[in-house]
N, C-alpha and C positions, 0 to 999 in steps of 0.2 A: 492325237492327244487322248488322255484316259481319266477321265474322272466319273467315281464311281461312289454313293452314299450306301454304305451300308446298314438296314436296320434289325436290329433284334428285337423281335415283339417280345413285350409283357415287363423286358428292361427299361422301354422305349430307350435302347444306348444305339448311339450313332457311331460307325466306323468310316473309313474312309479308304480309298484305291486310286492316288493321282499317279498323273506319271504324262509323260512326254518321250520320245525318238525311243520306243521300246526300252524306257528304264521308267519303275515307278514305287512309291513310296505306300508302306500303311502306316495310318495315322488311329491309336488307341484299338487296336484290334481284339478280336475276342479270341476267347478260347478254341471255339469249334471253326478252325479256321481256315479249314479246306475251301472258304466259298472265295477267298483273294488269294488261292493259288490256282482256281477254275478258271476265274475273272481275266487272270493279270495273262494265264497261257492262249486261253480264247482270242484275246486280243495281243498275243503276243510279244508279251512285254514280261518283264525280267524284272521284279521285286527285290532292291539295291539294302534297302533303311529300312526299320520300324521307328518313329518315332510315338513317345508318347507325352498326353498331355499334364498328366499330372499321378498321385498313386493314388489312384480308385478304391473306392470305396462298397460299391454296388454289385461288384462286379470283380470276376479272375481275368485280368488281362492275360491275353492270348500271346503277348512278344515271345517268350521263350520256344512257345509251341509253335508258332508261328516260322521261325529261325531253326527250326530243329527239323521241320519238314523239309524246307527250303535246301539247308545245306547237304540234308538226305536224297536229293535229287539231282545235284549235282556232279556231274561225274568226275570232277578234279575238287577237293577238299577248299574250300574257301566261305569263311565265317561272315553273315552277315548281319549288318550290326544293327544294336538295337542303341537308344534314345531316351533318356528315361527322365522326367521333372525331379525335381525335388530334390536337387544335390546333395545336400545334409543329411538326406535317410541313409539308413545304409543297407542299398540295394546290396544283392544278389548273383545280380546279372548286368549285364549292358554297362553303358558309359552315359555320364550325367552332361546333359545339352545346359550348352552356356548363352545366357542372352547375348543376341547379334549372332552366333554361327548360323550358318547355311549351308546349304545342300542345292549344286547344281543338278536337273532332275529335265536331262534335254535341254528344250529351251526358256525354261520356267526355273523359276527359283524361290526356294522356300527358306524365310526366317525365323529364327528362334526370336518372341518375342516374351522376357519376363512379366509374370500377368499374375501377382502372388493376388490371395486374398484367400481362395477359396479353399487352398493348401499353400505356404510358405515361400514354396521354388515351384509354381505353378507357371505351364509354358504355353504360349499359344502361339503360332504357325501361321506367316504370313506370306501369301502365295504370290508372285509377281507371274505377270502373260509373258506372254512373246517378245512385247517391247516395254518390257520393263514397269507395267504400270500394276500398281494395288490392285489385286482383282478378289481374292480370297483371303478370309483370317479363319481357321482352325480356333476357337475360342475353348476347346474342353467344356471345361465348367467353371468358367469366367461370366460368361454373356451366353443366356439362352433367347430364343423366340418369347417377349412378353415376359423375361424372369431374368435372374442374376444370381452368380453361388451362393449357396448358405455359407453361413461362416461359422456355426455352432462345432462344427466337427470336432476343434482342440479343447472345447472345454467353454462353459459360459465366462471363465474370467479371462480368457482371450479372444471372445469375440470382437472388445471394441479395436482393440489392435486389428483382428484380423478383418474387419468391416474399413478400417481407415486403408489398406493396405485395397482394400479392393475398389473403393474408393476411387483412388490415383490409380487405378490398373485402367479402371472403367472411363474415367473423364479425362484422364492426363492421356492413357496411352495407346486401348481402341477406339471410342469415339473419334479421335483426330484422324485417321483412317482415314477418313472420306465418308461422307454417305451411299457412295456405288458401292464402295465393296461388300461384297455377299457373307454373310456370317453361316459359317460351318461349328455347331457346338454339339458336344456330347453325349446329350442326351435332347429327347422331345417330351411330347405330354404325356403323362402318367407316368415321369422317374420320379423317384425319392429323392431327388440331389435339387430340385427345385419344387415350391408351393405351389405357382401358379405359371409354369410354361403352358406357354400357348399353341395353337393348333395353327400355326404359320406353317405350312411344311418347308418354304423357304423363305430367308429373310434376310434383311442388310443390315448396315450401319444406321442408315436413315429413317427404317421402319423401326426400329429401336429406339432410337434416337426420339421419336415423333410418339410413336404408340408403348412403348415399355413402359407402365408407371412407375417402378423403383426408378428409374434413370429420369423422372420426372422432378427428382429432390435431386435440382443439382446443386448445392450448398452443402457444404462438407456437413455441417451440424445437421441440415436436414435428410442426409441420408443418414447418418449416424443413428437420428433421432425415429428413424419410420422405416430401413430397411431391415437390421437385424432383426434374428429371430431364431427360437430353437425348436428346431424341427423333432417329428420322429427320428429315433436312429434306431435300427432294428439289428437285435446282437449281432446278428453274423457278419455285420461290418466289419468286427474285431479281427473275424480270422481270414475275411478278406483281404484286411490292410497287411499283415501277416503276409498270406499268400504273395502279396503283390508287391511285396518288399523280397522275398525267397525266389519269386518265379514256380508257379504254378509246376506241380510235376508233369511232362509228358507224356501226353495219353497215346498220338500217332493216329490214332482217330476215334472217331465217335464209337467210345465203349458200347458193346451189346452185352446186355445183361442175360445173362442163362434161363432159361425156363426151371421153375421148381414145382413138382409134383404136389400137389394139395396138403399130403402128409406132413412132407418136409416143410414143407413152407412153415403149414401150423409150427413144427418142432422151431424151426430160425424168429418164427415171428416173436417169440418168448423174450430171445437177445437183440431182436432188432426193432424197428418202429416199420410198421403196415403204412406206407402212402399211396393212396387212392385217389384216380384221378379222374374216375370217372364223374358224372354228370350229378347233380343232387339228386333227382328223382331215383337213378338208379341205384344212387349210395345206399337214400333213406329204407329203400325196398330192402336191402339187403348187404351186406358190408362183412368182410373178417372181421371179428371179434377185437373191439380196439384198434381199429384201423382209424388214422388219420384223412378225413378229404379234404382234397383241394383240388378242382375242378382245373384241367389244363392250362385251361387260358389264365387261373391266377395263381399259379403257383411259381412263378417270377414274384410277383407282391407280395406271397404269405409264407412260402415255405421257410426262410429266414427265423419271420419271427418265430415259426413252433418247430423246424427239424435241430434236435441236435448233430454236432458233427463228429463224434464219438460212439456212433454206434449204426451196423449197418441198415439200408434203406432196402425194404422187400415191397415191390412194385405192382399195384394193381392196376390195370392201365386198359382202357377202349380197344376193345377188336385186338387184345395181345399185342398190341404195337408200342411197347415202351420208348420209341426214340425221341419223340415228343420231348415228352419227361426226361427223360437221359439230359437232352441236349439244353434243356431248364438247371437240371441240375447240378451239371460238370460247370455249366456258363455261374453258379452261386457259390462252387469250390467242393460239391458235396461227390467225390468221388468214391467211396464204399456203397457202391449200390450192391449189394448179394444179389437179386437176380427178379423174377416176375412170376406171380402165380400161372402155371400151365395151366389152360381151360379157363381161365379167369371165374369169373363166379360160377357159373354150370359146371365147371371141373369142383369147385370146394364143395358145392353142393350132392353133385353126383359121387364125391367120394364120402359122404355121408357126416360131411364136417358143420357142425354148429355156427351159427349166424347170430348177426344183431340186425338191430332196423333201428329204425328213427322215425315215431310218427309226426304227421303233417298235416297242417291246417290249412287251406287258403284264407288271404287276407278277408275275402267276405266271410269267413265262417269267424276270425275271431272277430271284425267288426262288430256281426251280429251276438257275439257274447255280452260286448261293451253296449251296444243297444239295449241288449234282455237285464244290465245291473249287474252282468256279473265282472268279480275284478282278477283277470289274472294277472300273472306275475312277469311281465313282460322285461325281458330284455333286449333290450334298443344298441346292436351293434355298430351301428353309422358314425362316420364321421363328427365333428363339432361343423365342416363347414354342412356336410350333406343336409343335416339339422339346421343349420340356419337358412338353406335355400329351399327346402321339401318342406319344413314343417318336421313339430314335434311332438310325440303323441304323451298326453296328459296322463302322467304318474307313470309313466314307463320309467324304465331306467337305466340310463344310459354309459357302457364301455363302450368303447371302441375296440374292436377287434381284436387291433393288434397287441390291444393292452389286457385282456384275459387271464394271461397267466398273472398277473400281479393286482388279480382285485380277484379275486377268485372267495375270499373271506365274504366277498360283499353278494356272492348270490347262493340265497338258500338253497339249503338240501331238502326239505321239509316240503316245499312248494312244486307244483309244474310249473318248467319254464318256458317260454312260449319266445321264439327269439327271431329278432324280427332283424329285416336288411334292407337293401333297397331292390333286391329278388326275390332272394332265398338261396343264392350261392354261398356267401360269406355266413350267413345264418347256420348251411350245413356243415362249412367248418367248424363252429363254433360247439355245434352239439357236439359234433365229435369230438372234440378235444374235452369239451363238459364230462361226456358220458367215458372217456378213455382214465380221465381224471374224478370217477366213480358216482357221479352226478343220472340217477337212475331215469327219472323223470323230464326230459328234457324233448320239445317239441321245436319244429323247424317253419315257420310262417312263409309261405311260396306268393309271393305275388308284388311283395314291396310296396313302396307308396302310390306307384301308377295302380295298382289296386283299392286302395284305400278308401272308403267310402261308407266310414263311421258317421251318423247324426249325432247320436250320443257324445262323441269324441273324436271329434274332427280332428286334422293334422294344424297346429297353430305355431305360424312364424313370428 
């Protein structure tokens, strides 16, 4: 037997590799999907179906690419199919899964279970053992560890529809499951597709059941009345949903992007956006001119809200190793990367090409401002919850992040800004996209709340 979770950091999205008597299934797979044709050969086994859970939103499903490799390795022509939710759209590719069909898969058998709420014709996948009993449910993004789908997706004036509809998915028709069977969903903690998933790495129907508090209002009215809610939605969902209704174009593998010569680069950087993924200290030191940072590990969470997809991506990246980043960015649908600075910073520099920086305070240094009387102009990029659980600094003032580009009117030009995070990772973004968006004066605070150690202006919850 084969059963395999797959995780993508920074998505936290969940894939799956079941399978039984050397035949087996992926469920919601990604784009870069060479790791369940490694999986499935390692052990043997011969990938039949893709099904999926629902059309994604976070993310470029991998089904097309996935199928294209697959039938490319085969040495007699034969098409393998893909699975797709949400019958009404109108996909691109594959065939629309009907509530109750099945898939023998050896000696295990998987059901198509209807589970709308969270999108319309949302599916979730119910695995039987050997003898026939509830062992697994595939939930998508139905039912997470500790959370439940948003329902904001269609629009605030069909959330209550689409709250009622998940409602009855959630108490009518996973919960009755059983409390044995083990919940497989789509994402873990830190996606965008749930508030507050939990840090369960596995979980069931019972531990849901027992510990979920949305599934704590089991009264129609009272989940109606306490679970909606509208999330962030960060643009590039648009052209994700897109993608994921088209089918992703075919890459065949993980793009490497070309080295470009310091010169040229500067010349492309003109028509494209500079993304930088080095580390903040290293940005603040030194950076192309207009260059965008987003430090590796969160450029899953940020590049969305600030890359466009209309113009190409020139890659600054740690130790010249762009695949990191590539494989962030193919997995968000951003396929025009033009290529990577050769020599990375010592190459721009050594070819005599002009620089910016970003100066830096640590948090003891502005504390002790706010001790000595003096008032700067702080801006507070943290969350609303980050602020209600850390504390919040007195006259600061507070965007969040990801919402920058649309209060931009609201931080002067006339001021230094002093921009504070709960590091100074999100903080480096920030400047840069300030200072890219002509904002001269703009300072990066390194150290976060666990530095924090104002008299004067303590952090207050």
């Amino acid at each position: 037997m084969l059963f395999e979770r797959i995780e993508s950091e920074g998505l936290a999205h969940y894939s799956y590799l079941v399978g039984d008597q050397r035949e087996a299934v992926v469920i919601d797979p990604r784009r870069d999907c060479g790791i369940y044709i490694d999986m499935a050969a390692r052990a043997g086994y011969r990938i039949v179906a893709i099904l999926e859970t629902h059309r994604n939103e976070d993310y470029a499903i991998g089904s097309v690419e996935l199928a294209a490799r697959l039938e490319g390795q085969l040495s007699t022509p034969q098409a393998i199919d893909i699975w797709h939710a949400d019958a009404a759209l109108d996909y691109q590719y594959g065939a629309p899964t009907q509530d109750g069909q099945t898939w023998q898969i050896g000696r295990l058998r998987l059901t198509a279970l209807l589970t709308p709420g969270h999108t319309p014709g949302h599916m979730s996948y119910l695995l039987t053992d050997t003898d026939k009993n509830p062992w697994v449910v595939f939930t998508g993004d139905a039912l997470f560890a500790g959370d439940v789908g948003r329902v904001d997706l269609l629009g605030k004036e069909r959330m209550p529809e689409m709250a009622e509809m998940l409602y009855d998915t959630l108490f009518n028709k996973l919960l009755p499951l059983g409390d044995h069977v083990i919940v497989c969903p789509a994402h873990g903690p830190g996606s965008v597709c749930g508030s507050a998933i939990a840090e369960r790495v596995w979980t069931t129907i019972g531990l849901e059941r027992r510990h979920n508090r949305k599934l704590q209002h089991t009264s129609k009215d009272a989940f109606l009345a306490n679970v909606p809610r509208i999330l962030e939605r960060p643009p590039y969902f648009r052209r994700i949903e897109q993608l994921n209704l088209e089918g992703a174009p075919v890459l065949g593998s993980l793009p490497v992007p070309p080295p470009i010569k310091p010169r040229h680069f500067a010349g492309q950087a003109l028509e494209g956006i500079v993304l930088d993924t080095r580390m903040e200290l290293a940005f603040t030191s030194a950076h192309v001119p207009s260059a965008l940072s987003t430090w590796q590990g969160g450029l899953a969470s940020f590049a969305g809200w600030f890359l466009p997809y209309d113009r190409p991506l020139l890659l600054v990246t740690p130790q010249e190793d762009p695949r990191g980043a590539v494989r962030t960015l193919i997995r968000l649908g951003y396929d025009n990367i033009a290529g990577t600075l050769a020599g990375g910073m010592l190459g721009w520099h050594t070819a005599g090409l002009e620089s910016q920086r970003i100066p830096t305070l640590t948090t003891h240094e502005l504390c002790a401002q706010l001790d000595a009387g003096q008032t700067p102009w702080i801006l507070d990029i943290r969350s609303a919850e980050e602020l209600a659980g850390e504390g919040e600094i007195v006259d600061a003032h507070h965007i969040h992040v990801t919402q920058l580009p649309h209060h931009l009117a609201d931080i002067p030009r006339d001021r230094e800004i002093s921009i504070f995070c709960g590091s100074g990772l999100r903080s480096t973004l920030a400047a840069s996209y300030l200072q890219r968006e002509g904002w001269d004066a703009v300072k990066v605070v390194l150290g976060g709340t666990k530095g924090w150690n104002s008299t004067a202006c303590p952090l207050e919850l």
